[in-house]
N, C-alpha and C positions, 0 to 999 in steps of 0.2 A: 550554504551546505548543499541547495540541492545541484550544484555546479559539480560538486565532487560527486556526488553519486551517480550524475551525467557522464563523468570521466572513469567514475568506476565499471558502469555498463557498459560505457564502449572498451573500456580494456576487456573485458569478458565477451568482447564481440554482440554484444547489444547496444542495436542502434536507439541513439538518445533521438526523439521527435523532436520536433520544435517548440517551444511556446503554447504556442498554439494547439498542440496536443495535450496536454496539459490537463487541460479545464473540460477536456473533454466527460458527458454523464452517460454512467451508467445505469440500468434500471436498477442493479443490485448493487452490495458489497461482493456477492457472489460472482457475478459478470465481470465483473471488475478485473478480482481474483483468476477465475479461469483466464479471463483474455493475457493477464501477463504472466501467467505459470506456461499455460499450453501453449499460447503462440506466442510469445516475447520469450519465455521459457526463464523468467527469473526464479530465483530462489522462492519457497512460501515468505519467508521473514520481506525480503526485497518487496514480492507482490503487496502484501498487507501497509508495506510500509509506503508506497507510493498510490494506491488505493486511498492510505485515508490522507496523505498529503496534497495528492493534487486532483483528485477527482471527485465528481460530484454522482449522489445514488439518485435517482430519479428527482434531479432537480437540488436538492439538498445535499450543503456540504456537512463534512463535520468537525468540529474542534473539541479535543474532547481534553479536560484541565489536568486531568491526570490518568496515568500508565492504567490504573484500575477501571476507572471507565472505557477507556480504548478496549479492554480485554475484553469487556461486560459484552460490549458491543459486537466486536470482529466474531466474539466465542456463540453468542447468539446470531451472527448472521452466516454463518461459514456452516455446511456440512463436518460433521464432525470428524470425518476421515480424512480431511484435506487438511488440518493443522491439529500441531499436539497444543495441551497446553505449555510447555514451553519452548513452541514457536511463536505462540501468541506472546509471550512474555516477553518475547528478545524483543520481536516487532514492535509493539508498544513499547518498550522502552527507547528502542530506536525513535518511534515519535515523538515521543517527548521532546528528547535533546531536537529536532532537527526543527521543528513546525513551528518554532520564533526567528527562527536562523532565517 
């Protein structure tokens, strides 16, 4: 799945990294978040969703077993002006299905 989301950012004219970009850590969920709103310039739902799928916060990734914990999570580590709650809701649900795939 995350093949298609590769193919979906680049049809939207975002450039998909490599691999190796990937796994790249950020000190926050924050940092994270801003680096792919402001300069990648994806969607909040997009950011949140490849934040908790492919990168890591200072060192630590995370797997979270259900859509309600992803929320608990993202909704405590995000400024509160920067996602509604139901941004937070699609994006964790988007996790769900994709972070076995």
């Amino acid at each position: 799945m995350r093949i298609f989301l590769c193919l979906a950012f680049a049809l939207t004219s975002v450039a998909c990294g490599d691999d190796t970009d990937n796994d790249e850590d950020y000190p926050s969920l924050q940092a994270c978040f801003d680096d792919h709103v402001e300069v990648e310039q994806l969607t909040v739902e997009k950011a949140i969703v490849v934040c908790t799928l492919d990168h890591t916060f200072g060192g630590t990734g995370v797997d979270f077993a259900t859509a309600a914990e992803c929320e608990t999570f993202v909704a405590a580590n995000l400024e509160d002006a920067d996602a509604t709650t139901a941004q937070i809701m699609t994006a964790c649900a988007d996790y769900i299905v994709q972070k076995d795939q």
